[in-house]
C-alpha positions as CSV (number, residue, x, y, z in Angstrom):
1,X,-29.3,3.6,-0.8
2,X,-29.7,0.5,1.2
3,X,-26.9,-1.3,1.9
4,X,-28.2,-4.5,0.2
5,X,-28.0,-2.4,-3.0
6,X,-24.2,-1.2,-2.1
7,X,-22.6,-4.7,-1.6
8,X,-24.3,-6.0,-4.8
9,X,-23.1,-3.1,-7.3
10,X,-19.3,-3.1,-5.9
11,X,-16.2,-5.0,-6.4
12,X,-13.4,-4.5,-4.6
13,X,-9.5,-5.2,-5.0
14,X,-7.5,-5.6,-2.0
15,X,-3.4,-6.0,-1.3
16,X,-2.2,-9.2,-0.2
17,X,0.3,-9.3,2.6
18,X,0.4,-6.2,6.0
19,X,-2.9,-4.8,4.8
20,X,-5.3,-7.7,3.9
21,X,-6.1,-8.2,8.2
22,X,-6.7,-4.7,8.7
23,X,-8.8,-4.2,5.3
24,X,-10.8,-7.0,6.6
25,X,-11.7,-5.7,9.9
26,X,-12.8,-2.3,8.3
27,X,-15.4,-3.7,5.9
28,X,-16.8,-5.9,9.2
29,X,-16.9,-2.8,11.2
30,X,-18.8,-1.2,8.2
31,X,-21.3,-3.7,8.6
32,X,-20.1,-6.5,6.1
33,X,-19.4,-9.7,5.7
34,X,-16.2,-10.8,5.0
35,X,-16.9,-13.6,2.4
36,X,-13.3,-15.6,2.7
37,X,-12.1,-18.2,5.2
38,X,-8.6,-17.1,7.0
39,X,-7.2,-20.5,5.7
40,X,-9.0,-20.1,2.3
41,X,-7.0,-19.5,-0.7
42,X,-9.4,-18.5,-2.9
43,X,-8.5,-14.8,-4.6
44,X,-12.0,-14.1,-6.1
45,X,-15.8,-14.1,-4.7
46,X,-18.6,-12.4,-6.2
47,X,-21.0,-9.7,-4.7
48,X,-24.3,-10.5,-3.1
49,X,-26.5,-8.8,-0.5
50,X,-24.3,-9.2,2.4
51,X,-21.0,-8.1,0.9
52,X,-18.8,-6.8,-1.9
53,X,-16.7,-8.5,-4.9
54,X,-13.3,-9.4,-3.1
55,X,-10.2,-10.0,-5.3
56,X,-6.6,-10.5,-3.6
57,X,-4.0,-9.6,-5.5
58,X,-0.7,-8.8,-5.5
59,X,-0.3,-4.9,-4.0
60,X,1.3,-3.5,-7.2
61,X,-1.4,-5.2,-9.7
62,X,-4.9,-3.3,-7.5
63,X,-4.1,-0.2,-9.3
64,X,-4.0,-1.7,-12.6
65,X,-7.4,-3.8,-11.6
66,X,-9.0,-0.4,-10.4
67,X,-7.5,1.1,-13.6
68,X,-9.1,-1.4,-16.1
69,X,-12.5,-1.1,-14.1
70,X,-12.3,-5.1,-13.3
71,X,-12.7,-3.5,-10.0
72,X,-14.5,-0.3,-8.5
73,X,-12.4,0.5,-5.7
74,X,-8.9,-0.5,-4.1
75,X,-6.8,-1.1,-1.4
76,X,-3.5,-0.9,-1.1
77,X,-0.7,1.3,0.7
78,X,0.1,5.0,-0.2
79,X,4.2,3.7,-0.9
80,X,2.2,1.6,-3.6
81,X,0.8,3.8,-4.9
82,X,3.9,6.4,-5.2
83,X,6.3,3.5,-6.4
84,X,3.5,2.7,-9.3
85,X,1.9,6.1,-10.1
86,X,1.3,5.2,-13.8
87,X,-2.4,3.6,-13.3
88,X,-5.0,6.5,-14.1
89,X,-6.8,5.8,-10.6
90,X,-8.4,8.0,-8.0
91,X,-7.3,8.6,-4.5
92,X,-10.7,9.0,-2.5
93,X,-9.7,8.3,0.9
94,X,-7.3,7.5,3.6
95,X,-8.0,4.5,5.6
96,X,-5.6,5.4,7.9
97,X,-5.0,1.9,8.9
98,X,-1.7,0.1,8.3
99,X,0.6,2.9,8.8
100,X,3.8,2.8,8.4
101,X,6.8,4.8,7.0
102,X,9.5,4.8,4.1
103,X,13.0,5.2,5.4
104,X,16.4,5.8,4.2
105,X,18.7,3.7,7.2
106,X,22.1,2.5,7.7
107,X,25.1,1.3,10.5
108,X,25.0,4.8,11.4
109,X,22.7,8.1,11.5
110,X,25.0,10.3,9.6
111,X,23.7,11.1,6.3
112,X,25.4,10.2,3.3
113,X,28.5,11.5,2.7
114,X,28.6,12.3,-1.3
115,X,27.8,10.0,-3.6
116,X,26.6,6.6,-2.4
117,X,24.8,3.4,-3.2
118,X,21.4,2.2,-2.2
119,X,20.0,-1.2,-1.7
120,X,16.2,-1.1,-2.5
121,X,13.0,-2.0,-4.2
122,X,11.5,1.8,-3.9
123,X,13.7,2.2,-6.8
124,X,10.9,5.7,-7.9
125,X,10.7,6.5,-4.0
126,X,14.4,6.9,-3.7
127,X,15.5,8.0,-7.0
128,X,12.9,10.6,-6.3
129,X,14.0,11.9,-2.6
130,X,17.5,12.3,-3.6
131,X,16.9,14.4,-7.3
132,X,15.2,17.1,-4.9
133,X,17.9,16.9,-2.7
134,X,20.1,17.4,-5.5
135,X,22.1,14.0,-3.9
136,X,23.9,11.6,-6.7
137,X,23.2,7.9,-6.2
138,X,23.3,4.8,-7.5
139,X,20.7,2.2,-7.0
140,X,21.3,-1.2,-6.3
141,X,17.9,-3.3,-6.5
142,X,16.9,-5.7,-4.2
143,X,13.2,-7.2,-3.6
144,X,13.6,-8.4,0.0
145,X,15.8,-8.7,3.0
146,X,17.2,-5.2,2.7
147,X,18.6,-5.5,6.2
148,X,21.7,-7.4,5.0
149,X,22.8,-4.9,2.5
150,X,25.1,-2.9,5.0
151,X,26.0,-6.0,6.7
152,X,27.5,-7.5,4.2
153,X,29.2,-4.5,2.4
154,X,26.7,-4.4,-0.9
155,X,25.5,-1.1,0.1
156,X,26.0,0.9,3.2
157,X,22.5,2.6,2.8
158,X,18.5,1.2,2.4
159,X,15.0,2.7,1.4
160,X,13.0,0.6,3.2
161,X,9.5,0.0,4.7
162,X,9.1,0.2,8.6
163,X,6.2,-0.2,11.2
164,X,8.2,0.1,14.7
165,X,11.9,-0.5,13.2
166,X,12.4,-3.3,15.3
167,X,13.9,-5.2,12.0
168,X,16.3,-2.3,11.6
169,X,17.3,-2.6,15.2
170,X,18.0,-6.5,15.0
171,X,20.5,-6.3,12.5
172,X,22.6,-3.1,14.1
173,X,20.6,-0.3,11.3
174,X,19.5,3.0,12.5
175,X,16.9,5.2,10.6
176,X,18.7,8.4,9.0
177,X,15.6,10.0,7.6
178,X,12.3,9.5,7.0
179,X,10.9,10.1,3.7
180,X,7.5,9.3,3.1
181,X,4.8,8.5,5.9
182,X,2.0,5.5,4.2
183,X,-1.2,4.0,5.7
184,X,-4.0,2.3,3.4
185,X,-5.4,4.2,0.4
186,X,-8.9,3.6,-0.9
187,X,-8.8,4.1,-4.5
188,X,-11.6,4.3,-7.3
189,X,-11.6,3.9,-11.2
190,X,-12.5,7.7,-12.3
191,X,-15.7,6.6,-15.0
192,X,-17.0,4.4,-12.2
193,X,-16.5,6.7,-9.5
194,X,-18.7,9.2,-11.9
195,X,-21.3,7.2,-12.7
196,X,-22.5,4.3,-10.2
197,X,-23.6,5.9,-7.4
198,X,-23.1,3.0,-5.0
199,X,-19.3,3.4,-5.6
200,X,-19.0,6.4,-3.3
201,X,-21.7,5.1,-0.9
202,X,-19.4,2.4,-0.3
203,X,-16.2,5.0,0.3
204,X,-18.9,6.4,2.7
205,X,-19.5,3.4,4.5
206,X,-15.6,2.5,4.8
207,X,-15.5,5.9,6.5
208,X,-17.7,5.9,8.9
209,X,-16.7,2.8,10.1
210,X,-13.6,4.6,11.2
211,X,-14.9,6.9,13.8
């Protein structure tokens, strides 16, 4: 299959924010065209013969996009994907770009001393590490600046994203654990993955353009 015929029969939905740059650079190194100005706000284009459908949406809504077949394939991060696991979606490859980690940090790396409270928006993530663990907490939800939790006495513990931890650092927080390494997902709708052919010769092309 040509790739004229690939970019023409796939749509594509992609996460806004740390993985939109990256995603971009992969589908050029695959040999297409990006089809969206880096000022442009536009959210939608259509496929032709040089590249895919694009949609940019909001990381927890590509799942639901891939889910509903509006698009063939996503993009989005693994913690995503295992905060929101409700959307019947495959999982059909690992980028492996935008990698980062989920951690549980505070003022100090001692882990938490019996029951405690944790500021983040991983509420499944966390809730989930500490059942296994058998751990009681209480979740305090937050959508952004986690950092100031500790600092300012609303929780002395955070589930959190991190690349380098440099954030953590700044604000006097240290990393007790780590609980759940992410990088870029590609992910399909099932029936489309079945049935249109060019679906997977896209994955393959997204692949190879790793190596």
């Amino acid at each position: 299959m040509s790739n004229r015929q690939t970019a023409s029969g796939v749509t594509v939905a992609v996460a806004k924010g740390r993985i939109l740059d990256d995603a971009r650079r992969r589908l050029e190194a695959a040999g297409w065209v990006w089809p969206l100005g880096e000022e442009s706000r536009q959210l939608w284009v259509g496929p032709d013969d040089t590249h895919p459908g694009i949609i940019i949406a909001r990381a927890k809504d590509v799942a639901t996009l891939v889910a509903r077949g509006i698009a063939d394939l996503g993009i989005v991060g693994l913690d995503v994907m295992r905060e929101n696991p409700d959307a019947e979606v495959l999982e059909v490859a690992d980028l492996e770009f935008a990698q980062c980690r989920v951690v549980l940090a505070g003022r100090s790396p001692a882990w938490p001393d019996g029951p405690c409270q944790i500021a983040t928006k991983y509420q499944r993530i966390a809730r989930q590490f500490f059942q296994e663990r058998e751990h009681p907490i209480s979740i305090v939800p937050m959508s952004g600046s986690l950092e100031l939790a500790p600092l300012i006495g609303l929780a002395p513990y955070i589930v959190d994203i991190v690349d380098t931890g440099r954030t953590l650092r700044e604000h006097g927080l240290v990393e007790v654990t780590t609980i759940l390494h992410s990088s870029a997902r590609l992910i399909a709708n099932p029936s489309h993955w079945r049935t249109k052919s060019e679906v997977v010769a896209f994955r393959e092309s997204l692949r190879s353009a790793a190596s």
